[in-house]
C-alpha positions as CSV (number, residue, x, y, z in Angstrom):
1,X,47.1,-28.6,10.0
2,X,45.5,-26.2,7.5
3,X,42.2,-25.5,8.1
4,X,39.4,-26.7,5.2
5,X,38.6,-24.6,2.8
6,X,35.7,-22.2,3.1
7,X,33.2,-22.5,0.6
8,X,31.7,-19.4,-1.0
9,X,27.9,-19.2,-2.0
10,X,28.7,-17.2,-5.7
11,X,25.0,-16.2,-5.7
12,X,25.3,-14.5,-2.7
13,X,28.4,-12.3,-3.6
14,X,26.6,-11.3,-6.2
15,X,24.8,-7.9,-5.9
16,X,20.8,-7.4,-6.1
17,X,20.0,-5.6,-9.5
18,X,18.6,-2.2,-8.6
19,X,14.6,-2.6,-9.8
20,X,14.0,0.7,-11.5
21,X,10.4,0.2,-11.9
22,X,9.8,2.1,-8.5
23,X,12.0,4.7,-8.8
24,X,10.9,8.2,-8.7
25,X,12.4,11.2,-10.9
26,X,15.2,12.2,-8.2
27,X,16.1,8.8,-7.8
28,X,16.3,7.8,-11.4
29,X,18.7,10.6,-11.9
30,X,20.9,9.7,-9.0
31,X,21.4,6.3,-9.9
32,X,22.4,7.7,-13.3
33,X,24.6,9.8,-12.2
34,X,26.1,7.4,-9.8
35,X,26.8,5.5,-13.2
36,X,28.5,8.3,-14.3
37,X,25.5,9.2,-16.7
38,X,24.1,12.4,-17.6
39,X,20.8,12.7,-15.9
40,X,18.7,13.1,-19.3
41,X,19.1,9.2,-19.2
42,X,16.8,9.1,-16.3
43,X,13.7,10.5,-18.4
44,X,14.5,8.3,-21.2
45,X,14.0,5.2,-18.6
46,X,11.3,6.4,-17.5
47,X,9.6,7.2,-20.5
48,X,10.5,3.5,-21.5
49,X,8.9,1.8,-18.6
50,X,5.7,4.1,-17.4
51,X,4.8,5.3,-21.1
52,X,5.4,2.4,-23.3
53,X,5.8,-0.4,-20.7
54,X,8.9,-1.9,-21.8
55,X,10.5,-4.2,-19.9
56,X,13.5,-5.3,-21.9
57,X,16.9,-2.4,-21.9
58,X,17.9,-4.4,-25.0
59,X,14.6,-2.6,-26.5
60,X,15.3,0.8,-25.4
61,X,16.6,2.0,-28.5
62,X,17.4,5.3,-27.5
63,X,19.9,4.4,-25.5
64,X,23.1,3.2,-26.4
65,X,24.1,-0.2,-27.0
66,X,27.1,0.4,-23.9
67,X,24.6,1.6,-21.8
68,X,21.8,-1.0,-22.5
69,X,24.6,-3.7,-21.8
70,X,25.9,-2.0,-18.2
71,X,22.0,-1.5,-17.7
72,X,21.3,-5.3,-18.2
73,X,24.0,-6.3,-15.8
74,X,23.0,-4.2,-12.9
75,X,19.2,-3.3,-13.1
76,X,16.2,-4.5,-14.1
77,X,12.2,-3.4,-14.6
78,X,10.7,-5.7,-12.8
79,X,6.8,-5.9,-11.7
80,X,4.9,-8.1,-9.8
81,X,3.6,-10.9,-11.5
82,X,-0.6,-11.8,-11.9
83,X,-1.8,-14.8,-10.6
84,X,-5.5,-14.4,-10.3
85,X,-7.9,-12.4,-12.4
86,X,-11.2,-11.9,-12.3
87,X,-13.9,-10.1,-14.7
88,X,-16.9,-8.5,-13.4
89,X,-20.5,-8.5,-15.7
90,X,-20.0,-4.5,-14.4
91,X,-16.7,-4.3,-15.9
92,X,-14.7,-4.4,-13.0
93,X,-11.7,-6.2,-12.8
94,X,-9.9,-7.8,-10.0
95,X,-6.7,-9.4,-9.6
96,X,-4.7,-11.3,-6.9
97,X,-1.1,-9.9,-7.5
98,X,2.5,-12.5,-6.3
99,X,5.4,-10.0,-5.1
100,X,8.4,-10.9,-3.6
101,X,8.7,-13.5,-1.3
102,X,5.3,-15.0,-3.0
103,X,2.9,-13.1,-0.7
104,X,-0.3,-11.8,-2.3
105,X,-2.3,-8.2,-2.7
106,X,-5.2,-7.5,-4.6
107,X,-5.3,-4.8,-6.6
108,X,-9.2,-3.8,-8.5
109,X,-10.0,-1.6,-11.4
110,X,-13.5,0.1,-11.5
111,X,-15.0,1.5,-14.3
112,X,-17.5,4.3,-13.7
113,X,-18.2,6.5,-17.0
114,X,-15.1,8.5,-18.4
115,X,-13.5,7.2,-15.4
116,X,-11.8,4.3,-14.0
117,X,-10.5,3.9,-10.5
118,X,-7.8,1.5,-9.5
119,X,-7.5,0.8,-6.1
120,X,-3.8,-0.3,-5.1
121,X,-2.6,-1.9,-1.8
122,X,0.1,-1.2,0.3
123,X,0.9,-3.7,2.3
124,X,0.6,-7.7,2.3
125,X,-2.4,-7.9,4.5
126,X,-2.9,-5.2,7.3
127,X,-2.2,-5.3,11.2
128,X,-4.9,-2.9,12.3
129,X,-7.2,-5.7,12.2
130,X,-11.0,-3.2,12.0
131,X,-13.6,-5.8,12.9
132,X,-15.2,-5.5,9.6
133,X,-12.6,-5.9,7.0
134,X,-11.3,-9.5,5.2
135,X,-8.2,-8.2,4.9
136,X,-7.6,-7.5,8.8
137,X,-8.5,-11.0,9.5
138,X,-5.2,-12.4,7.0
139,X,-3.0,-11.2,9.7
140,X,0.1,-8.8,8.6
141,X,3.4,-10.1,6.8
142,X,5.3,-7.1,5.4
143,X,5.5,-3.9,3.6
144,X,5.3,-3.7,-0.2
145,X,8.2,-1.9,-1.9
146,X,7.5,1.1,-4.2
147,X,8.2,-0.8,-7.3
148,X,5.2,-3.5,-5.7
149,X,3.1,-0.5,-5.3
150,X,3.4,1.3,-8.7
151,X,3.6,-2.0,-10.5
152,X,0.3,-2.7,-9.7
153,X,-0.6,0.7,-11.9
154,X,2.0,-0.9,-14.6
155,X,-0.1,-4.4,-14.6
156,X,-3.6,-3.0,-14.8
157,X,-2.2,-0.4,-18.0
158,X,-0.8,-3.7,-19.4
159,X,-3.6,-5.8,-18.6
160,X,-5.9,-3.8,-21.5
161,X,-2.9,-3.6,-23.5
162,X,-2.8,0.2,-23.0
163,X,0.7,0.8,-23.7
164,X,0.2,-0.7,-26.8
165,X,-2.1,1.6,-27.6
166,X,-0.5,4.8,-26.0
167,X,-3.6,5.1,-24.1
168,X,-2.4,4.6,-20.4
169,X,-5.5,6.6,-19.6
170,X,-7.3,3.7,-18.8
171,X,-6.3,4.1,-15.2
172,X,-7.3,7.7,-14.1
173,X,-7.9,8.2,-10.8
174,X,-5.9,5.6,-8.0
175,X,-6.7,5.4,-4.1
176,X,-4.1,4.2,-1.6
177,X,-7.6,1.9,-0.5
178,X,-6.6,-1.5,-0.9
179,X,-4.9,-4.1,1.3
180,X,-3.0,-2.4,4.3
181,X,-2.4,1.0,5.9
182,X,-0.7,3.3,3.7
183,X,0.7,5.4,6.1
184,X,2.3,2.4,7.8
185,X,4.0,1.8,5.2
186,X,5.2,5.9,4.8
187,X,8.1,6.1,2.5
188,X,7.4,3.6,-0.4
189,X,4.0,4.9,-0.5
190,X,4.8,8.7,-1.0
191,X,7.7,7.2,-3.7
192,X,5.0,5.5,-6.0
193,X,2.4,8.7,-5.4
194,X,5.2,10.8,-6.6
195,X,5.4,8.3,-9.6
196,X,1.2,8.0,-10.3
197,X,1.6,12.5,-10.7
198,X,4.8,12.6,-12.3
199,X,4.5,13.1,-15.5
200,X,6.9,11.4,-17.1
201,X,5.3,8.3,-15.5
202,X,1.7,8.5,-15.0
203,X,0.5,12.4,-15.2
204,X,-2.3,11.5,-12.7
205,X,-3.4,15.0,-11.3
206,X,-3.3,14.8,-7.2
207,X,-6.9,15.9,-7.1
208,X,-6.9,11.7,-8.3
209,X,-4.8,10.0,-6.5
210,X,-6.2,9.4,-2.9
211,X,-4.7,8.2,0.2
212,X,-7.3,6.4,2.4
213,X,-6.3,5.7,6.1
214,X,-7.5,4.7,9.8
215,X,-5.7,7.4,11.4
216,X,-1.8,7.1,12.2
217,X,-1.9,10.6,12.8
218,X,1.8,11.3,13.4
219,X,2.3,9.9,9.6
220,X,-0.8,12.2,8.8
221,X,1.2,15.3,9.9
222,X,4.4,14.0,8.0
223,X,2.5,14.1,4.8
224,X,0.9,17.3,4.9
225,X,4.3,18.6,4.7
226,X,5.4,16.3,1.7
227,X,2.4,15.4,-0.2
228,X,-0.8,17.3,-1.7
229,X,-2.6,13.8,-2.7
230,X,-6.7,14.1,-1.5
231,X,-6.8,12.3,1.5
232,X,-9.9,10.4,2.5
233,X,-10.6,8.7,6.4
234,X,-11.9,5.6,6.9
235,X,-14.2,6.9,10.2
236,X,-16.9,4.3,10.3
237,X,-18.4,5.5,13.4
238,X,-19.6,8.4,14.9
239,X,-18.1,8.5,18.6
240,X,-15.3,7.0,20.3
241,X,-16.4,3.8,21.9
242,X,-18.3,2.1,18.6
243,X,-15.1,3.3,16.5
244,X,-13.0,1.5,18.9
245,X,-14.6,-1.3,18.5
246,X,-14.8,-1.4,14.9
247,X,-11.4,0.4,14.2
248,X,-8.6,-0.8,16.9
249,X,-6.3,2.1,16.5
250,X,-9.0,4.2,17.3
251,X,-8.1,3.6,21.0
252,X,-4.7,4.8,20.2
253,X,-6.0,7.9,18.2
254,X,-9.3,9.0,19.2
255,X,-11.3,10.6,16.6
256,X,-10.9,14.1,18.0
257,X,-7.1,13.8,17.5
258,X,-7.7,12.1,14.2
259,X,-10.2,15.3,12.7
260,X,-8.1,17.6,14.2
261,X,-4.7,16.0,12.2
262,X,-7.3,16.5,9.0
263,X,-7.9,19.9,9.5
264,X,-4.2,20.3,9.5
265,X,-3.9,18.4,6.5
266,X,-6.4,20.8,4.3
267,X,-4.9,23.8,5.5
268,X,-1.3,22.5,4.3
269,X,-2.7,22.7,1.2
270,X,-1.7,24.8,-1.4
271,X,-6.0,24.6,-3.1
272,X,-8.4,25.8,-0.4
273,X,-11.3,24.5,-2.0
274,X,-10.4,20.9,-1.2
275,X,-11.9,18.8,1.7
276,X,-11.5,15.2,3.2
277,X,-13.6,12.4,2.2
278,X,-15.3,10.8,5.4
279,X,-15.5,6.8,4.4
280,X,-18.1,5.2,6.3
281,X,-19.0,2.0,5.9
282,X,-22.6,1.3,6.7
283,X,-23.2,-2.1,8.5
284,X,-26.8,-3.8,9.8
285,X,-28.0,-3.0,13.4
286,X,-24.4,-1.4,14.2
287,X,-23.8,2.1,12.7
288,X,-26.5,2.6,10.5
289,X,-29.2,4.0,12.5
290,X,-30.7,7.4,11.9
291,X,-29.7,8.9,15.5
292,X,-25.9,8.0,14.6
293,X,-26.4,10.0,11.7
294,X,-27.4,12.6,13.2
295,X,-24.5,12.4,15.9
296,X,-21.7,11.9,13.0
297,X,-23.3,15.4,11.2
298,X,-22.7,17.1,14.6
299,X,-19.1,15.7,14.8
300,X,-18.0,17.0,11.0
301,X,-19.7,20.3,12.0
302,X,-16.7,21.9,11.4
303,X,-14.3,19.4,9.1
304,X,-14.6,20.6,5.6
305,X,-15.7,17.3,4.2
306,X,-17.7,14.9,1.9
307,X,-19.3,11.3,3.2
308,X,-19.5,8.3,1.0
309,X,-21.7,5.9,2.5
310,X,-20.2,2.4,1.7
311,X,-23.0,-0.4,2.6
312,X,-20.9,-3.4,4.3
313,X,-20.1,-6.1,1.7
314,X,-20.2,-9.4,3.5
315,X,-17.6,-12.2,3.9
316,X,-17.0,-15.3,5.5
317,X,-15.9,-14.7,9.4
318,X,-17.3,-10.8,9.8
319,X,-20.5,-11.8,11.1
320,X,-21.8,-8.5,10.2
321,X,-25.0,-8.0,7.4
322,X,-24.8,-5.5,4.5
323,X,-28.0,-2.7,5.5
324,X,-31.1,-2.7,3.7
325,X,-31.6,-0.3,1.0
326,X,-34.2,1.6,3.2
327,X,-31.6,2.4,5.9
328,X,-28.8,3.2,3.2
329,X,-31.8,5.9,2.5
330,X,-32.9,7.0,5.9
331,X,-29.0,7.6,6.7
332,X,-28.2,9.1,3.8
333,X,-31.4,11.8,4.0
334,X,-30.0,12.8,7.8
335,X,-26.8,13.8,6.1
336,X,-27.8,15.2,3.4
337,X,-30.3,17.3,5.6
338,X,-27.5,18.4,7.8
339,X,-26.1,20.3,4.3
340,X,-23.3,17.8,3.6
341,X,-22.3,16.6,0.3
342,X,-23.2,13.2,0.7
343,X,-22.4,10.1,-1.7
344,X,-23.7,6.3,-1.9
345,X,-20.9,3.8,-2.9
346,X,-22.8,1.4,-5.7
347,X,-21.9,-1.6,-4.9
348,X,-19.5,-3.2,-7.6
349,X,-18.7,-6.8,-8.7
350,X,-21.1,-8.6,-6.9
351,X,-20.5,-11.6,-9.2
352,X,-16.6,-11.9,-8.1
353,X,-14.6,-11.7,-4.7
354,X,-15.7,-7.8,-4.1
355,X,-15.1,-7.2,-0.8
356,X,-11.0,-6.0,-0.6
357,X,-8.9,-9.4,0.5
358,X,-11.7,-11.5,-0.2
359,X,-10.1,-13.0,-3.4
360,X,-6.4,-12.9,-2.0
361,X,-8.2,-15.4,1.1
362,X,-9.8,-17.3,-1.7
363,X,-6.3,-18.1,-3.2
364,X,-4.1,-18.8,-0.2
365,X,-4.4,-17.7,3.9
366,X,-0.5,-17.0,4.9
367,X,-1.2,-16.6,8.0
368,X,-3.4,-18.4,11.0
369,X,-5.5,-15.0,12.3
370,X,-8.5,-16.4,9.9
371,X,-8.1,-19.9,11.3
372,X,-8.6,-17.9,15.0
373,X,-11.6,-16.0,13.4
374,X,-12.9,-18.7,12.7
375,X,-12.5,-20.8,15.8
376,X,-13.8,-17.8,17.8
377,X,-17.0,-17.7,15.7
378,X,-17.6,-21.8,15.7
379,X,-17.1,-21.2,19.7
380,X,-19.7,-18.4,19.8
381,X,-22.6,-20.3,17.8
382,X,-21.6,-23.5,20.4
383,X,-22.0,-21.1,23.5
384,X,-25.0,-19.9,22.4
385,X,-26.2,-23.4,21.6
């Protein structure tokens, strides 16, 4: 008897097109030169898809029609897609952002002066899970790829029809501050940083590009030996046992181990002159008393730093309170006492989803760690009942 025919999925024998949009210089040109291309295509490309946000090889015109064609069969520039905007009165704009797999990140552009920060995310939600963060409680689902990373540059440009223009300027400074742990998520980070300073991308000096982090401090160490990006920490508290309470992997790397990484960091640097931003975020009756700030001024004592003060922007299932203005002051007047360079975060887009995962939670919960925040808070308020 002969045995039945195997069917074959054709789809599946097909291969993935390479996504060029999160390729970096190096990379561009080996792929061209693994196509037996000169690698002066690989500028070309890029200039194409970071300069003039094009989309469409058929419109690269500088390019051969042979090449377009071979281009169109095995690549493609392709960016996340926009499913969620919203405007701010204060000019800030926020989107939720579908990648692959229809997970969602958030990705907000603030306007301050000459200025305009976009803040990118790494990671679809974050498994760090600090006690005071809407993302945290939307549980973890995976890694965003380079070309999910830098495309959120690519969409905000497009967004104010910059390319149009040839003023992609509109985004100049970017912080590694959204959803997720950058340096979880090592490699494809680094990969779109490169892109964001490369110039034949985005030209974004590393003085403003940012990485923000908790404190994986073996990945700390790896990218003082790769990267010059300004790093900022997201400390929060000023000893051991309220940051391990308010950050989890503090227990894991305790902030002696994490300032000490930092110092390392700065001195791989090639400018002296630069320090680490210390982000703390001030919260009601937990961190913001004057004593604490006098005990975090001891503990920088010899971190060459700045402090941003960031006053807690509330969301459902925290059930922490932003600080009054007066403590924001009385903290802030410590520190700045103590001879620190010491900055207030204003608070921005009050009149949308401002607090980082709040509008992604809004549009859809993937996951069932905000139904257990929840039940854990509804079963607090009985008890106490």
């Amino acid at each position: 008897m002969n045995p039945a025919p195997q069917t074959v999925d054709a789809a599946a024998q097909v291969p993935a097109k390479v996504n060029l949009l999160g390729l970096s210089r190096q990379q561009m040109e080996d792929f061209f030169l693994q196509q037996g291309e000169k690698k002066f295509r690989a500028q070309q490309v890029m200039k194409w898809i970071h300069h003039t946000g094009t989309t469409d090889f058929a419109a690269m015109t500088n390019i051969g029609k042979a090449l377009r064609e071979k281009l169109q069969s095995i690549a493609e520039v392709r960016p996340p897609e926009i499913v969620r905007q919203q405007d701010s009165s204060d000019g800030t704009r926020k989107w939720a952002i579908k990648v692959t797999g229809g997970g969602l990140v958030e990705a907000v552009l603030i306007p301050v002066g000459d200025r305009a920060t976009l803040c990118v995310s790494s990671q679809v939600g974050c498994s760090l899970d600090c006690s005071f963060c809407s993302t945290g409680k939307q549980g973890f689902q995976r890694d965003l790829t380079a070309a999910e990373i830098i495309g959120q540059v690519w969409l905000a440009i497009k967004s104010y029809d910059a390319f149009k223009s040839d003023n992609t300027r509109v985004v100049t400074n970017v912080v590694m501050m959204g959803m997720g742990e950058p340096l979880l998520n090592f490699d494809n980070v680094v990969t779109a940083m490169d892109l964001m300073m490369d110039d034949l991308a985005y030209g974004i000096s590393k003085r403003r590009v940012t990485l923000s982090t908790s404190g994986v401090v073996p990945a700390l160490d790896k990218l003082a030996k790769v990267s010059e990006v300004s790093l900022a920490v997201s400390l929060h508290a000023p000893n051991d046992e309220l940051r391990n309470e308010l950050v989890p992997i503090n227990r894991k790397y305790p902030i002696a181990v994490l300032l000490e990484s930092c110092r390392r960091y700065m001195a791989a640097q090639t400018d002296r002159s630069r320090v680490v931003t210390i982000e703390y975020t001030l919260i009601a009756g937990v961190n913001d008393h004057p004593d604490q700030a006098r005990e975090l001024a001891l503990l920088l004592r010899d971190v060459p730093c700045k402090i941003n003060l960031i006053p807690f922007n509330p969301f459902d299932q925290s059930g922490y309170h932003r600080p009054s203005g007066n403590a924001v002051s009385r903290f802030w007047q410590v520190l700045v006492d103590a001879g620190y360079i010491v900055t207030v975060r204003t608070t921005r887009g009050d009149d949308i989803d401002a607090a980082c995962g709040q509008l992604v939670g809004q549009v859809v919960d993937r996951t069932r760690r905000s139904e257990r925040h929840k039940a854990a808070s509804n079963s607090q308020i009985i008890s106490v009942g």
